[in-house]
MARBA-3410 file (N, C-alpha, C, O; in Angstrom, 1 decimal):
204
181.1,-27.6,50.3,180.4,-28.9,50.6,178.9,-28.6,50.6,178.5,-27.7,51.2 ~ 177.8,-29.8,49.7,176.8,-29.3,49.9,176.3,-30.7,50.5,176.5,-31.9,50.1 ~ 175.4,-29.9,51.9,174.6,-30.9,52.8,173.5,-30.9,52.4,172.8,-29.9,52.4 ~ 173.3,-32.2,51.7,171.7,-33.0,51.3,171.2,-33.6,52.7,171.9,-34.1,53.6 ~ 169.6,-33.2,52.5,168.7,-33.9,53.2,167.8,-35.2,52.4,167.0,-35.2,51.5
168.2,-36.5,53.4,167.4,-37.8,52.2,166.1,-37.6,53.1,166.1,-37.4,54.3 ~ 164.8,-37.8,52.1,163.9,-38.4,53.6,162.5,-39.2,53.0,162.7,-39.2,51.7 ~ 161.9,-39.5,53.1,160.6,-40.3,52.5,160.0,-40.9,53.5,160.5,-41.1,54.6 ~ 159.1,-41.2,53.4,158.0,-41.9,54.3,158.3,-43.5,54.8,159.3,-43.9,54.3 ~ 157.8,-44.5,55.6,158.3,-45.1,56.5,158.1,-46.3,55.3,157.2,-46.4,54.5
159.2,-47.3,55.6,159.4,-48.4,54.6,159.7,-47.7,52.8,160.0,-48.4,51.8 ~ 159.6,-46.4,52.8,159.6,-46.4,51.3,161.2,-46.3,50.2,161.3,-46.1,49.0 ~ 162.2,-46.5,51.1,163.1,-46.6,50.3,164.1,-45.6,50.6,164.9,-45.3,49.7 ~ 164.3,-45.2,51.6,165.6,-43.9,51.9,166.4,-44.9,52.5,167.6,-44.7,52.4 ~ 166.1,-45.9,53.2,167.6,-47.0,53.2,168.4,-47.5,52.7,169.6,-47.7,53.2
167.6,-48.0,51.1,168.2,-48.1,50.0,168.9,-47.4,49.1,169.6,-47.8,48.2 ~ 168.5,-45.9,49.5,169.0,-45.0,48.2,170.2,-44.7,49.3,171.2,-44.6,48.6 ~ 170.4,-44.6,50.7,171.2,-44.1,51.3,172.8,-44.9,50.6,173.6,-44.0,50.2 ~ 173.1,-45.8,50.5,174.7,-46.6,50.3,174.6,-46.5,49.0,175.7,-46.6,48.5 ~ 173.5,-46.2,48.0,173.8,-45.8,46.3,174.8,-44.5,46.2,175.8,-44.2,45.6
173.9,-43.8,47.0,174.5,-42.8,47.1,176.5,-42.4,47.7,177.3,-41.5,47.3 ~ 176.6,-43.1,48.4,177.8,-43.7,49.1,178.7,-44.9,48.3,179.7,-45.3,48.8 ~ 178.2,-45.2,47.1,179.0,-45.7,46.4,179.6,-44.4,45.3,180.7,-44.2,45.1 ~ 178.6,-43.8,44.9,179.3,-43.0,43.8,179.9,-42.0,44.4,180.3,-41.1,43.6 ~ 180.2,-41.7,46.0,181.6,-41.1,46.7,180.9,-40.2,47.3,181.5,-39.1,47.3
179.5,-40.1,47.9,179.3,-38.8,48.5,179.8,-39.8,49.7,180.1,-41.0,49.7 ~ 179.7,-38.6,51.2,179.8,-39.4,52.7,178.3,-39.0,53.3,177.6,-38.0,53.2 ~ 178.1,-40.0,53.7,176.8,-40.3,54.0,176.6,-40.3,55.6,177.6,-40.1,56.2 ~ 175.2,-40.5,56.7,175.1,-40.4,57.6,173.5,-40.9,57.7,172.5,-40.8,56.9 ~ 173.6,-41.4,58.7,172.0,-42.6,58.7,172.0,-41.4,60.4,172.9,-41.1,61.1
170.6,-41.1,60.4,170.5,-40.1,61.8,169.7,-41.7,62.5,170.1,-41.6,63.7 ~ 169.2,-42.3,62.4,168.7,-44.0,62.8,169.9,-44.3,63.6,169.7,-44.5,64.9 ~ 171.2,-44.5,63.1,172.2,-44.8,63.9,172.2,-44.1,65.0,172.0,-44.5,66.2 ~ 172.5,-42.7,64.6,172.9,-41.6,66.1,172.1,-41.9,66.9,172.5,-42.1,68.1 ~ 170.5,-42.1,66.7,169.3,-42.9,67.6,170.1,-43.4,68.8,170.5,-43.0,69.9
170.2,-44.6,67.7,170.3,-46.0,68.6,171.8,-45.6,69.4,171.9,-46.1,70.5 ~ 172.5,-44.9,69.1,173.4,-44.6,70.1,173.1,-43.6,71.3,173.3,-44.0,72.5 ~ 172.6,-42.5,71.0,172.0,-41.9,72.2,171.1,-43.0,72.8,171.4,-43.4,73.9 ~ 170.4,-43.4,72.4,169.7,-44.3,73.8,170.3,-45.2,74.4,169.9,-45.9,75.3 ~ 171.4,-45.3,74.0,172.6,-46.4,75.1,173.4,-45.1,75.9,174.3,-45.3,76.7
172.9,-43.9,75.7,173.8,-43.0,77.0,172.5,-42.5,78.3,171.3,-42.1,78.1 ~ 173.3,-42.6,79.4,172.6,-42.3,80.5,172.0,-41.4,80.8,170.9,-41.5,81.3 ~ 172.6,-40.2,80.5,172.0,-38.8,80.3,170.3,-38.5,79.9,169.5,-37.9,80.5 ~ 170.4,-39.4,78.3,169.8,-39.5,77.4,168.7,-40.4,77.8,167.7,-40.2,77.2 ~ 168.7,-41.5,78.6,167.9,-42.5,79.1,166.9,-41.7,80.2,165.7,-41.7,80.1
167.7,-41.1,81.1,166.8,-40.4,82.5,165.7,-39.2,81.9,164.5,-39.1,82.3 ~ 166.4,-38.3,80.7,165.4,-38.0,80.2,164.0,-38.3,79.8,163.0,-37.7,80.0 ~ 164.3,-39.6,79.2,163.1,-40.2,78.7,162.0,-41.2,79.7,160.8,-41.6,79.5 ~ 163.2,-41.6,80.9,162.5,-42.0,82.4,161.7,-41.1,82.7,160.7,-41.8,82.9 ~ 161.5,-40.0,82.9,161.3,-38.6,83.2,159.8,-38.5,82.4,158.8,-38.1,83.0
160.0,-38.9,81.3,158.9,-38.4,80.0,158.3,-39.8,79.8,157.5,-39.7,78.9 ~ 158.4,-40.8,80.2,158.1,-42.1,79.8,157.5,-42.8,80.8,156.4,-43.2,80.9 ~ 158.4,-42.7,81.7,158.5,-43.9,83.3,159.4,-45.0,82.7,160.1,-45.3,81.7 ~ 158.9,-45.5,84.3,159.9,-47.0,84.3,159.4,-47.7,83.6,160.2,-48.4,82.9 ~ 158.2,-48.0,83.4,158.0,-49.6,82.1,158.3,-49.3,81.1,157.8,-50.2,80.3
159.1,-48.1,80.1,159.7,-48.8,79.0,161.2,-49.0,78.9,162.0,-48.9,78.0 ~ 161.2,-49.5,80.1,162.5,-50.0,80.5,162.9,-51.6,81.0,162.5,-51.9,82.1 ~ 163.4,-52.5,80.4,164.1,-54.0,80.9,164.4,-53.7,82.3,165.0,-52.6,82.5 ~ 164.2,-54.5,83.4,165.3,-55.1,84.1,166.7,-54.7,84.2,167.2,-54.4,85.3 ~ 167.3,-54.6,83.2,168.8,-54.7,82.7,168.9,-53.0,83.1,170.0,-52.5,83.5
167.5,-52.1,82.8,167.9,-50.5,82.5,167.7,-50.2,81.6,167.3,-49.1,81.4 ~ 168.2,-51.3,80.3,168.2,-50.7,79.2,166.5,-50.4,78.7,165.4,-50.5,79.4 ~ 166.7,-49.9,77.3,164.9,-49.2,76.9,164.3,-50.3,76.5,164.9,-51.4,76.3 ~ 163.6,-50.3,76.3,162.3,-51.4,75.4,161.9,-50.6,74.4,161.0,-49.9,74.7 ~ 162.5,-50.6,72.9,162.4,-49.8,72.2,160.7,-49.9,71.3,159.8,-49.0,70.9
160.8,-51.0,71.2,158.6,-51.4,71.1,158.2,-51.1,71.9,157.4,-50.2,71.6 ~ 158.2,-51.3,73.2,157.5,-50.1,73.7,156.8,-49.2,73.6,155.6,-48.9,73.5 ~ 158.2,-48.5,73.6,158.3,-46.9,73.5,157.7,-46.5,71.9,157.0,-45.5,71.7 ~ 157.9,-47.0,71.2,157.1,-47.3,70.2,156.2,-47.2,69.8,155.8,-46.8,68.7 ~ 155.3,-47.9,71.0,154.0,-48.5,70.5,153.6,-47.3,71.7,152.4,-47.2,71.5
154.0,-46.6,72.4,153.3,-45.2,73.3,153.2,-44.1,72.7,152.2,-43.4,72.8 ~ 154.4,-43.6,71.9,154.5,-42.5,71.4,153.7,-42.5,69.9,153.2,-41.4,69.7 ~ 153.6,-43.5,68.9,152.9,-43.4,68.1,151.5,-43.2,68.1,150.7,-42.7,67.2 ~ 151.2,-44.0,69.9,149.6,-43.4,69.8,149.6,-42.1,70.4,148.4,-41.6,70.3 ~ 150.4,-41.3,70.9,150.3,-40.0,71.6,151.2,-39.2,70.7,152.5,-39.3,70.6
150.2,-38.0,69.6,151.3,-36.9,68.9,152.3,-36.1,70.4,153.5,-36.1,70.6 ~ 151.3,-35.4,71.1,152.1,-34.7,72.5,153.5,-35.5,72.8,154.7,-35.1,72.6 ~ 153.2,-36.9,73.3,154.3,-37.7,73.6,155.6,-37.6,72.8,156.8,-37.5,73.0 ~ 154.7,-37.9,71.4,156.3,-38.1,70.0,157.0,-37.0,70.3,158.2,-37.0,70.6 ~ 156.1,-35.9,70.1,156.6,-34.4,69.7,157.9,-34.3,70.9,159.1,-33.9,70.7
157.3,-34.6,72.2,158.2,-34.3,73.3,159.3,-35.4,73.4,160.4,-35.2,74.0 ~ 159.1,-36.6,72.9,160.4,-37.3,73.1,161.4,-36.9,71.9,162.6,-37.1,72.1 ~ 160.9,-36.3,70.7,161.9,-35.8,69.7,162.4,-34.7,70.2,163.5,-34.5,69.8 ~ 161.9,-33.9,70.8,162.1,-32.5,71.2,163.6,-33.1,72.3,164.6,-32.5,72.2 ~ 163.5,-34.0,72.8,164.8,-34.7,73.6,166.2,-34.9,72.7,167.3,-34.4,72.8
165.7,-35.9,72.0,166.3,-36.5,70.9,167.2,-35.9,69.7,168.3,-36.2,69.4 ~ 166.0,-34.5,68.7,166.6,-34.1,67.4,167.9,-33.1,67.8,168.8,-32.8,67.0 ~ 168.0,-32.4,69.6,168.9,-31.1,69.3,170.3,-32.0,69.7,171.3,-31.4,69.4 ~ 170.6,-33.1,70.2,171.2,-34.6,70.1,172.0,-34.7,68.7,173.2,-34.5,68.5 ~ 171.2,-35.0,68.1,171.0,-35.8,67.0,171.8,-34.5,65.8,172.5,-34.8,64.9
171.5,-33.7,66.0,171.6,-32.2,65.3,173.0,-31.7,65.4,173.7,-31.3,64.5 ~ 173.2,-31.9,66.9,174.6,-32.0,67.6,175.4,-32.9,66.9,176.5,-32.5,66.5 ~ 175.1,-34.1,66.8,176.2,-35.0,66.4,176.9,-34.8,64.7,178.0,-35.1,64.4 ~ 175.4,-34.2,63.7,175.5,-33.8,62.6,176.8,-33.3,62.7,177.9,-33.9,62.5 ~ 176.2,-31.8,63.1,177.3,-30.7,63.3,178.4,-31.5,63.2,178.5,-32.0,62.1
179.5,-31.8,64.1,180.4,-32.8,64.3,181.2,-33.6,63.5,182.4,-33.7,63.4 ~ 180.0,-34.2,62.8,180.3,-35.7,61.6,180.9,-34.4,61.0,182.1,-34.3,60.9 ~ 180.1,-33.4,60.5,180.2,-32.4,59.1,181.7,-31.9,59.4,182.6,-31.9,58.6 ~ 181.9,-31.3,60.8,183.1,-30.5,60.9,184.4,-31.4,60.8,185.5,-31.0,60.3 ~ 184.1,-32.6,61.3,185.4,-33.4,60.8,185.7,-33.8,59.3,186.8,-33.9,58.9
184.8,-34.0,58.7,184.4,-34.5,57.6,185.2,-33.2,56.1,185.8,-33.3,55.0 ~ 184.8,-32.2,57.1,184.6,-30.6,55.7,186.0,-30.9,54.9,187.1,-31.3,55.4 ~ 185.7,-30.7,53.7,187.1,-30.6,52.8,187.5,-32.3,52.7,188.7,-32.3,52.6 ~ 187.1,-33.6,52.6,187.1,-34.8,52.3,185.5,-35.1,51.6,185.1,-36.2,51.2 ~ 184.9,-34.0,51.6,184.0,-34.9,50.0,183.0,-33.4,49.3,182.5,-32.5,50.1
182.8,-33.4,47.9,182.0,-32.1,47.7,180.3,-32.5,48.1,179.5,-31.5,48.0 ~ 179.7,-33.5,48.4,178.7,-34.3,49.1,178.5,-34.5,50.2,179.5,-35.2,50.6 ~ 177.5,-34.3,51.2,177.0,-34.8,52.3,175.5,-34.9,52.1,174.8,-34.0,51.6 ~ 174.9,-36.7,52.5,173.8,-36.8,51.9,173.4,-37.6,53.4,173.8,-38.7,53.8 ~ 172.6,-36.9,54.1,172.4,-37.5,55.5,170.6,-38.0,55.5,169.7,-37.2,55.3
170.6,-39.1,55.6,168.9,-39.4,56.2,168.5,-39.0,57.1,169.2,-39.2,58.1 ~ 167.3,-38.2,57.2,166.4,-37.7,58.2,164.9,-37.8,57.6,164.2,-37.2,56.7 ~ 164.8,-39.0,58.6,162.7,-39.3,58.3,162.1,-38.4,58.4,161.1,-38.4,57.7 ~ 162.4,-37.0,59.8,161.3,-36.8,59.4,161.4,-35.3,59.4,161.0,-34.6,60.3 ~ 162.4,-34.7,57.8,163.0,-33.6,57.7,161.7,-32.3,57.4,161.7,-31.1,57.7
160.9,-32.9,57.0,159.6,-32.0,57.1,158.6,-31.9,57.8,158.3,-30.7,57.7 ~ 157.9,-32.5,58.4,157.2,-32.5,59.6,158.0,-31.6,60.9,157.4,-30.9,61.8 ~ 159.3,-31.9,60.9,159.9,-30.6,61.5,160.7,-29.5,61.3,161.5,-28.9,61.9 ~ 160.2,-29.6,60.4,161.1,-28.2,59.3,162.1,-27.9,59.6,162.5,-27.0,60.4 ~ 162.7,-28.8,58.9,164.2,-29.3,59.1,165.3,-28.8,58.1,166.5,-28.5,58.1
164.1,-28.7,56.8,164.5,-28.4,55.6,165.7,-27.2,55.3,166.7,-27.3,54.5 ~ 165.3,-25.9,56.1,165.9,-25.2,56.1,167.6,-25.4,56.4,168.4,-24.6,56.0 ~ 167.8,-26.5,57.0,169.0,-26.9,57.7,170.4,-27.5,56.1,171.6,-27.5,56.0 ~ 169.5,-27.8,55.4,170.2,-28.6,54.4,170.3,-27.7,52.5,169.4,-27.3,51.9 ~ 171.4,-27.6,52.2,171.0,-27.2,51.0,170.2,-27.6,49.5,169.8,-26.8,48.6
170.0,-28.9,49.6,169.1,-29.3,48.9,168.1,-30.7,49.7,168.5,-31.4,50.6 ~ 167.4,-30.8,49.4,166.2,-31.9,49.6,166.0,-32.7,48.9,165.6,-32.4,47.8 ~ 166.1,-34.4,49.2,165.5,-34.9,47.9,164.5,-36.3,48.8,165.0,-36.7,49.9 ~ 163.2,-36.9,48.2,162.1,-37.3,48.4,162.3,-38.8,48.1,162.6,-39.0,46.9 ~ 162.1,-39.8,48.6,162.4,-41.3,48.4,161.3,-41.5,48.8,160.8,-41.2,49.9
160.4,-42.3,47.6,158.9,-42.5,47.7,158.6,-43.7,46.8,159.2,-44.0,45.7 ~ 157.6,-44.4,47.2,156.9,-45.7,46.7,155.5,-45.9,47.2,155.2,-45.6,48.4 ~ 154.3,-46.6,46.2,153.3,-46.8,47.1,153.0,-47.1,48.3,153.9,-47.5,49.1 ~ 152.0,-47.0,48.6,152.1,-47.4,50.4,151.9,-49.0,50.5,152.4,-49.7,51.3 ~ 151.0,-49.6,49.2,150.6,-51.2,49.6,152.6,-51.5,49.0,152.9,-52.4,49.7
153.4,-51.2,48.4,154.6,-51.4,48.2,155.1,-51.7,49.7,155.3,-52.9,50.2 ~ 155.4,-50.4,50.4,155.9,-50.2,51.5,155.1,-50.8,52.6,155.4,-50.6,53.8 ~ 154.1,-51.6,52.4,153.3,-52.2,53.6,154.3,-53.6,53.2,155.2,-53.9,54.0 ~ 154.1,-54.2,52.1,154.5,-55.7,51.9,156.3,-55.6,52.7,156.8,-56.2,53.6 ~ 156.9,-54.5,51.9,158.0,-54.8,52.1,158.5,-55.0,53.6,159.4,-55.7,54.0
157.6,-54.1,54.3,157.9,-53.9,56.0,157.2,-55.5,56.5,157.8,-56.2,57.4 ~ 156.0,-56.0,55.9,155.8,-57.2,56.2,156.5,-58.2,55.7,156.2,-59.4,55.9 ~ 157.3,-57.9,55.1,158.8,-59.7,55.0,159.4,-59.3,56.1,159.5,-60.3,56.9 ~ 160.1,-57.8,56.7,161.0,-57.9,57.3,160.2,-58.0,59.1,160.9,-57.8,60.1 ~ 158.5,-58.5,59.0,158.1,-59.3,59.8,157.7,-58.1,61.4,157.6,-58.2,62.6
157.6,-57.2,60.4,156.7,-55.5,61.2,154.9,-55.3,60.5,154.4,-55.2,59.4 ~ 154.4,-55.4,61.6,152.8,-55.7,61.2,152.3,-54.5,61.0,152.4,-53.4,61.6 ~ 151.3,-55.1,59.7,150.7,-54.1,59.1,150.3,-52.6,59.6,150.6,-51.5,59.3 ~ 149.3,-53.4,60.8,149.1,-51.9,62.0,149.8,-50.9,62.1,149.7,-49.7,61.8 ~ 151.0,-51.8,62.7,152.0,-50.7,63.1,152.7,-50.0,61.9,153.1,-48.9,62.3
152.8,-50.3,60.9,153.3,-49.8,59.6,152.4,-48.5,59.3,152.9,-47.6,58.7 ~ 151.2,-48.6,59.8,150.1,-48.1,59.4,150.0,-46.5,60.4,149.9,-45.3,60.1 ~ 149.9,-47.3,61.5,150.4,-46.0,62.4,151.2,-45.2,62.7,151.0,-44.1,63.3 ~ 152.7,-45.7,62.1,153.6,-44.9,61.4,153.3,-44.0,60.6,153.3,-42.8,60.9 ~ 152.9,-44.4,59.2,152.6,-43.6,58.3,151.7,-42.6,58.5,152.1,-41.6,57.8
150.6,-42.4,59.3,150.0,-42.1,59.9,150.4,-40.6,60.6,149.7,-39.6,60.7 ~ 151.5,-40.7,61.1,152.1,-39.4,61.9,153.3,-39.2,61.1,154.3,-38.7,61.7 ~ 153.2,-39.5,59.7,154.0,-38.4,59.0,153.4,-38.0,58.0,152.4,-38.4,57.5 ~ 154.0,-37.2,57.6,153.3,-36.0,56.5,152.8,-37.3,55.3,153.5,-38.3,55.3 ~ 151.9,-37.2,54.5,151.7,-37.8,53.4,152.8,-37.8,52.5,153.8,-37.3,53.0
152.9,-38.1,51.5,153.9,-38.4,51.0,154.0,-37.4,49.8,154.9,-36.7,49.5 ~ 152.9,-37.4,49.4,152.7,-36.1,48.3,153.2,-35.0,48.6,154.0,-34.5,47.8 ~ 152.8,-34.1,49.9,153.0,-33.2,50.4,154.7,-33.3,50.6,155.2,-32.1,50.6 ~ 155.7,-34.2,50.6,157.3,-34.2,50.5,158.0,-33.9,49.2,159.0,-33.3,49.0 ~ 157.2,-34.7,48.5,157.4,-34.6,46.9,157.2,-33.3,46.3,157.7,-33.1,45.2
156.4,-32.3,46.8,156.1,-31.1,46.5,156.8,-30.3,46.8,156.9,-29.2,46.2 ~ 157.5,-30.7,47.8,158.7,-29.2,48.7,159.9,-30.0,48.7,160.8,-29.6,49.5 ~ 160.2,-31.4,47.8,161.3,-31.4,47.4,162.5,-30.8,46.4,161.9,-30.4,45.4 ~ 163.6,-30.6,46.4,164.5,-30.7,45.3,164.6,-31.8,44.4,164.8,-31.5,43.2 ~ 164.4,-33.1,44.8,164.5,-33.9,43.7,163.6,-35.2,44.8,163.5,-35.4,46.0
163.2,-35.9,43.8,162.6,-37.4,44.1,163.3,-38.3,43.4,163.9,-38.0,42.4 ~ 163.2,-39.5,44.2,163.6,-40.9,43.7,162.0,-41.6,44.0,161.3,-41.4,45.0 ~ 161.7,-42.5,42.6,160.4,-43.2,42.9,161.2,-44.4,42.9,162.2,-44.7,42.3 ~ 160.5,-45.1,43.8,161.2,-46.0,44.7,160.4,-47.4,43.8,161.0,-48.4,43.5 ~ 159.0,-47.2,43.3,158.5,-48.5,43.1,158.8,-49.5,41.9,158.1,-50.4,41.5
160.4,-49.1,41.3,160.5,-50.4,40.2,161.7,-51.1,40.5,161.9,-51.0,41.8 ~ 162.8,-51.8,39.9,163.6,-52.2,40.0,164.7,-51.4,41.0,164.5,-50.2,41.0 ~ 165.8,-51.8,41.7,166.8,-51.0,42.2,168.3,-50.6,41.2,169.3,-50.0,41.5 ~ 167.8,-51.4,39.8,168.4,-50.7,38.5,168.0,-49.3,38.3,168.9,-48.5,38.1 ~ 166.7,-49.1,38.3,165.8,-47.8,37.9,166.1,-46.7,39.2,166.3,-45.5,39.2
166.1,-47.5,40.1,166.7,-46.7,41.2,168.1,-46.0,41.6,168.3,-44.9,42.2 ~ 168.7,-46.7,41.1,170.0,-46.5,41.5,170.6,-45.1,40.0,171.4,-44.1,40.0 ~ 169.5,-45.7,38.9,170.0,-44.6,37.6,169.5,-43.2,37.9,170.0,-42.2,37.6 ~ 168.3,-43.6,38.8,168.1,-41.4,39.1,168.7,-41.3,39.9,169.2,-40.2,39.7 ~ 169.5,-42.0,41.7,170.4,-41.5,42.2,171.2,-41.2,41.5,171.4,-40.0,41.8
172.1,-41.7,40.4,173.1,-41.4,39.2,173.1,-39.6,39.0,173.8,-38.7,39.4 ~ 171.8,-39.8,38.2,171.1,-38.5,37.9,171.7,-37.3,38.8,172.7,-36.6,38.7 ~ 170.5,-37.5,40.0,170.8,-36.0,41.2,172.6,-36.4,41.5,173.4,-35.5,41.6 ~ 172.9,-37.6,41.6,174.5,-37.3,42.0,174.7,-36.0,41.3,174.9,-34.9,41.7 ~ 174.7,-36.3,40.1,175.3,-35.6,39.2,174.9,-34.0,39.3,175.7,-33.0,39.6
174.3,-33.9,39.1,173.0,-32.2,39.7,173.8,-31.9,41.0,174.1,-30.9,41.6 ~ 174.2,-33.1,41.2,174.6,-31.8,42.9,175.9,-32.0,42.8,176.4,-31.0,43.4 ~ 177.0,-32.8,42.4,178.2,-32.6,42.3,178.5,-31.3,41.4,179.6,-30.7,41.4 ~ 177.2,-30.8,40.5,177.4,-29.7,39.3,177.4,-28.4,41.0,178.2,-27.7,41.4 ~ 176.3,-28.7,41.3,176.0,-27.2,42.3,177.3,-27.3,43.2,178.0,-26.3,43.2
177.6,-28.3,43.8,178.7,-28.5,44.2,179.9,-27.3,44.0,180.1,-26.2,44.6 ~ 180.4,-27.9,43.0,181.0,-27.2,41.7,181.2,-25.7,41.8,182.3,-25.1,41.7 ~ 180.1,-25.2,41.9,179.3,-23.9,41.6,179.6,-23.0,43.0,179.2,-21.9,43.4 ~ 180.4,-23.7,43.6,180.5,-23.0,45.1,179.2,-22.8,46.4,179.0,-22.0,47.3 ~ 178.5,-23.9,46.0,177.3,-23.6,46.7,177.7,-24.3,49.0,177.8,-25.5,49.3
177.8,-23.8,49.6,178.3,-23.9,51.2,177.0,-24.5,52.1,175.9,-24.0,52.2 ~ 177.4,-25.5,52.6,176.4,-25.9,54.1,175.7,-24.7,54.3,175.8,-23.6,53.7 ~ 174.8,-24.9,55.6,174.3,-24.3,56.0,174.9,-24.3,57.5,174.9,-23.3,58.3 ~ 175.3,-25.3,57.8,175.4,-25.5,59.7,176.3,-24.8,60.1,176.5,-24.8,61.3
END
């Protein structure tokens, strides 16, 4: 089984390439989900009470995920430490998906935003780069009604985008049609169903 790492910069298209990929039969994994599930467990909430306080919390208990959002992007210290909560989580649940999974597909192609900034890379046997301009990825985050700023300050605390594309295995350019898109997913499918092939083994 070979575990791919998807990842690209914020709005630029690794959500899209994620179910392309998942049609031509790899099994896939959005680490965004596992998120949103750890912060609905208790465990996982007190921690970040702890590291946060009580105002990014409702009434109800539950989190205020803008918020938290809008604190940790202005504080690197903050991010670093609420991920430091979050990725060995999140890493955890990997593991898991994979060990049930092993021997039901020669593909595993999991999203992780931010597989280089925490040198992640090592974790995965190949890498590949989902990239589009930034004024692209600003508009696009502005239909789905996320302001410019904050698009901005995202980007901002991740690696440039150049610098991914350089220590990738493979890129998808994200900026034309999702015809054009979907034909180089085609492409690396194929490249990695070949290494596949080749006997190449997870890493985890």
């Amino acid at each position: 089984m070979l575990v791919v790492g998807l990842t690209g910069n914020y709005g630029m298209g690794k959500s899209t390439v994620l179910p392309l990929f998942q049609k031509l039969g790899a099994l896939t994994l959005d680490t965004d989900v596992i998120v949103k599930s750890l912060l609905t467990e208790e465990e996982v909430l007190e921690k970040i009470r702890g590291l946060l306080g009580d105002e990014v919390f409702y009434r109800n208990r539950s989190l205020n995920k803008r918020k938290v959002a809008r604190m940790v992007f202005k504080d690197d210290a903050l991010r670093r430490s609420l991920e430091d909560i979050l990725h060995p989580l999140v890493f955890e649940r990997i593991n898991i998906f994979i060990r049930k999974k092993a021997g039901k597909a020669r593909i595993v192609v999991i999203e992780v935003p931010l597989l280089f900034e925490r040198g992640y890379e090592n974790r995965f046997n190949r890498t590949i780069t989902v990239y589009s301009r930034e004024e692209k990825a600003l508009s696009r985050l502005e239909k789905q009604g996320i302001k410019r700023q904050e698009t901005l300050q995202r980007l901002k605390s991740q690696l440039p985008i150049n610098d991914k594309i350089r220590r990738s295995d493979f890129i998808i350019d994200n900026n034309r049609s999702i015809k054009e898109t979907n034909r180089q997913v085609k492409e690396i499918y194929q490249e990695l169903l070949k290494e596949g092939k080749d006997g190449h083994h997870h890493r985890y």
